[in-house]
N, C-alpha and C positions, 0 to 999 in steps of 0.2 A: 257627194254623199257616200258615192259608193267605196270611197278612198279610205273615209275616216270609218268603216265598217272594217275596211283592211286592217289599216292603222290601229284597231281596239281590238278587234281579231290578234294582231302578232303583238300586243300589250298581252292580252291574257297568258297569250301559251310562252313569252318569256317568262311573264312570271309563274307560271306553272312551272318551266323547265327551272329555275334559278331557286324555288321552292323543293323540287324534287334533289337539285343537287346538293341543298343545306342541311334534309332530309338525309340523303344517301350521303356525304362527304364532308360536309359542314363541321366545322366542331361540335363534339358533343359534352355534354356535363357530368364531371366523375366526381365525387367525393375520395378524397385520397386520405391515406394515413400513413405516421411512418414507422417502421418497424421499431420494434420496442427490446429493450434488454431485460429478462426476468427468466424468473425458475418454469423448467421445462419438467415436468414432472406425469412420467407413464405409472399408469395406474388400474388394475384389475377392477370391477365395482360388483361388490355383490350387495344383498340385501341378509337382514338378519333380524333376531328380536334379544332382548337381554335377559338371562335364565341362572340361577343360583348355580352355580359350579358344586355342590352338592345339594341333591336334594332328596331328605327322607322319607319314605311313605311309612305312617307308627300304626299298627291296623291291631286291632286283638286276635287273640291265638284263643279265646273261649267265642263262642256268639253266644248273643243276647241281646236284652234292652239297652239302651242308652240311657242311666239315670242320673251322672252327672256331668258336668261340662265347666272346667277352669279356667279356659284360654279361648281364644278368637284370632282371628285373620287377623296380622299384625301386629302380636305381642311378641314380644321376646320372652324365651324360655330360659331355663336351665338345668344344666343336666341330672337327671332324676326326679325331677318335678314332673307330678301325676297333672294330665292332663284331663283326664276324663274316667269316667269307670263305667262299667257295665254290669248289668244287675247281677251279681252274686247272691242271692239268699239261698239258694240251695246250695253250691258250692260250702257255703260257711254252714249250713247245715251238716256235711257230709263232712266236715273237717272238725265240729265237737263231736260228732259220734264215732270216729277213726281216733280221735284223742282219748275219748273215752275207753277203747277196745286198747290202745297200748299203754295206758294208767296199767291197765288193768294186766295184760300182760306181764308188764314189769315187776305186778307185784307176784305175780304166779311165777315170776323166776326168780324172785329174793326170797321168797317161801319155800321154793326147790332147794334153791344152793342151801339155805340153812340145813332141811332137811340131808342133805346127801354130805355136810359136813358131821354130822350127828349118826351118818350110815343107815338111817330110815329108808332112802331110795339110792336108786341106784345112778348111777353116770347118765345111764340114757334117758333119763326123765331127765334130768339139766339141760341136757343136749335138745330134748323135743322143746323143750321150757325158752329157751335161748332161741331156737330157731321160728315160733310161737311170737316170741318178742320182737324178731327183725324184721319180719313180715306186719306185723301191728305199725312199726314204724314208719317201716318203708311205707306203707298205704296211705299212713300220717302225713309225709314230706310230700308224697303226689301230692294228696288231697289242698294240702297248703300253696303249693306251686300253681295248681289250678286257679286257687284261691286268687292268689297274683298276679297272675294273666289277667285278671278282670281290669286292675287296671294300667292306663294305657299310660304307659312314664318316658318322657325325652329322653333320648339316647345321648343327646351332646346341645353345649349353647348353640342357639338360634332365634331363627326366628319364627314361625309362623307361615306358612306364605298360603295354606288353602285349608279350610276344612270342608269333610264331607259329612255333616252327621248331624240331628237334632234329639234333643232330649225326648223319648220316649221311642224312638226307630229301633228295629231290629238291626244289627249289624251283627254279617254272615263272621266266619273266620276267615282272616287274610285283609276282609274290606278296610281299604287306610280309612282313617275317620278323619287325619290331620297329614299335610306333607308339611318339614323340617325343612328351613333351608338353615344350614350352616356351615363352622369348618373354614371357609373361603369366602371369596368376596366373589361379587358379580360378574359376569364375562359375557360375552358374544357368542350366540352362536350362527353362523351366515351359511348360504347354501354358495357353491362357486362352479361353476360349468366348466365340465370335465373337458375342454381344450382351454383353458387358462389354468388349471389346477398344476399342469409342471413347472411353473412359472410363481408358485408358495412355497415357500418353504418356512419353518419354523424361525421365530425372531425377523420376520419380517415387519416392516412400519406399516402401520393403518391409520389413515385419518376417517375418523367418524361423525354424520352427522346423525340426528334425530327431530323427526318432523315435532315430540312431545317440546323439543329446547332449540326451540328457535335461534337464530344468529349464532350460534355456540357448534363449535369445531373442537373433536375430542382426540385426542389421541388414543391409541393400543397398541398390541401389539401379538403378533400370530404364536399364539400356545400350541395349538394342538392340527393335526390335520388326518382326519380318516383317512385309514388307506383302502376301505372300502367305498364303492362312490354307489348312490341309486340312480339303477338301468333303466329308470324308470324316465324319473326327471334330467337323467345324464347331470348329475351335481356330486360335489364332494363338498361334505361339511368340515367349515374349520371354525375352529374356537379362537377367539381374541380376549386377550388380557384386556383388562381397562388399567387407565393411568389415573383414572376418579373414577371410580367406582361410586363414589356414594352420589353423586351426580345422577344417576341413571334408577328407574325402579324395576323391577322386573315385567317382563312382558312386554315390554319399549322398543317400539318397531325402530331400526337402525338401518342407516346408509353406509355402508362400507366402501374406503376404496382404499384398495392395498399394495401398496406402494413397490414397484417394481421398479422404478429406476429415478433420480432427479439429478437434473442438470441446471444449474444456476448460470445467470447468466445466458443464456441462449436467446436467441432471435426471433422476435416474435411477431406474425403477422394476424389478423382476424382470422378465423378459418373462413369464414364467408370470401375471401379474396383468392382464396384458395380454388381453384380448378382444373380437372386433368393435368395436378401435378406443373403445375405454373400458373405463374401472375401476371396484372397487365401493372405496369408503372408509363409514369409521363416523364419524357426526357423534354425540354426544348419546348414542349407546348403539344408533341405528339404521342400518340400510343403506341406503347409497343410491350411484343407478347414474351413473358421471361420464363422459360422453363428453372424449375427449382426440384432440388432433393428438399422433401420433408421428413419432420421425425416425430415427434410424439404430437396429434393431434386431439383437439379437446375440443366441447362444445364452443370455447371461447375465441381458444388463440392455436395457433398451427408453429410449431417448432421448424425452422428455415433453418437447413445443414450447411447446404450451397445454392448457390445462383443469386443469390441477393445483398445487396450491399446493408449495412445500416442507415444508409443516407437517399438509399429510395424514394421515391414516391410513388405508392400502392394504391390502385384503383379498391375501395374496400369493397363493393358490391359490384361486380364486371356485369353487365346487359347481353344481350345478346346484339347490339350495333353496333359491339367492338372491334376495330381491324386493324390492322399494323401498320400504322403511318399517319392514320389519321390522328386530325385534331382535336384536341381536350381542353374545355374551359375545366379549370380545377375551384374545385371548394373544397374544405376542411372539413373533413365527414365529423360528425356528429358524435 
């Protein structure tokens, strides 16, 4: 009895030890892949919205009420077309009775001339008569110009893109009642963290997404680039051309990434396989640990400069029970 205690005794703790060592040295299960050939493509990424490359604020230069309104958010204008007006009645008041004072002038100086042609008066009544008249008019032309201010007329074709104002409001002088966008077409504007900003330069490639236009991948291209950055946010804005512009509306939040370098053709591994700058691949049936130079890394794939062949096979997600020599059951990762 007491044999077969022994006997089950050293059953257990072989197979514990024989357990422990399939545990510790056994082959393990990798899922492998193999290095792939495509474009390697370093890329700045900022975020932006899309804003009229011109855009006008049309505000009146008299205040008053607001008593008419031609146009709305989204119409197309054109240039000279009165938009809106604001209450003149006094104004046009003030301008028949300035019309009236320079009628009237003018004829107190064709009455003069005649007389001082006849030798009745003399040169300086014409002279006061004439400067009587310039004054009547000049007050005339104010008063008309005032008159005109009232209302608010497009400076150039556009469009529309906001108003501020409703029929019966007081709007101060200065307050826009309408912003213009025209002149140009759409663009970008993106904010880009002032240690990536030496790295822009003008005529640079952008590929752009937008979360409003799903699956769709836009092209641009870098216009402009502040040379002032804010100390604030440590960001420099740069403007992007669009390549379809009428694709996009205004306000359209946008994904920028700005193309600083692509390499076609390059060697490409998961970045997940990627760690402290080397990879585990299975030779033979074993592990072994491959230091690598990398180059342009992405959420997806890691650019392999040196240390790996094309004909690899890459552990895609390495564990931490990986050691160099051991065994590797392989599967085709997923």
């Amino acid at each position: 009895m007491r044999n077969k205690w022994i006997w089950a005794s050293a059953a257990i703790v072989a197979a514990g030890l024989a357990a422990w060592w399939w545990v510790r040295d056994g082959p393990v299960p990798v899922a492998v892949v193999t290095p792939v050939r495509g474009p390697a493509v370093e890329a700045i990424y900022a975020t932006g919205s899309v804003e009229p490359t011109v855009s006008m604020p049309i505000a009146p230069r008299v205040a008053g009420r607001l008593v008419e309104l031609n146009t709305d958010e989204g119409r197309p204008v054109r240039k000279g077309e009165v938009l809106a007006r604001i209450d003149d009645s006094d104004l046009v008041h003030t301008v028949t009775e300035l019309a009236a004072r320079a009628k009237f002038a003018r004829a107190q100086y064709d009455r003069t001339k005649s007389l001082v042609a006849r030798g009745f008066v003399s040169e300086v009544d014409l002279d006061r008569a004439r400067s009587d008249l310039d004054a009547a008019e000049a007050s005339l032309q104010r008063a008309q110009a005032q008159r005109d201010f009232a209302a608010l007329v497009s400076p150039a074709d556009g469009i529309i893109i906001k108003r501020d104002g409703e029929i019966g409001q007081f709007i101060p002088v200065g307050q826009p009642v309408f912003y213009l966008s025209c002149c140009a077409p759409l663009r970008v504007s993106a904010e880009v963290d002032e240690e990536d900003i030496p790295r822009v330069h003008v005529g640079q490639k952008v590929v752009l997404r937008a979360d409003a236009l799903p699956g769709r991948v836009f092209d641009g291209e870098v216009s402009e680039v502040t040379p002032k950055g804010d100390p604030v946010a440590r960001t420099y804005r740069v403007r992007i051309r669009l390549a379809d512009p009428a694709a996009f509306r205004i306000g359209m939040t946008v994904d920028a990434n700005l193309v600083v370098s692509r390499r076609d053709e390059a060697l490409l591994v998961p970045s997940s396989a990627v760690k402290d700058n080397s990879v585990w691949t299975v030779a033979g049936g074993k592990l072994h640990r491959q230091p690598v130079k990398t180059g342009v890394t992405g959420s997806g794939h890691t650019e392999i400069v040196s240390g790996l062949t094309s004909r690899a096979e890459v552990v895609a997600e390495p564990g931490d029970g990986l050691r160099e020599g051991r065994g590797a059951r392989v599967r085709a990762a997923k």
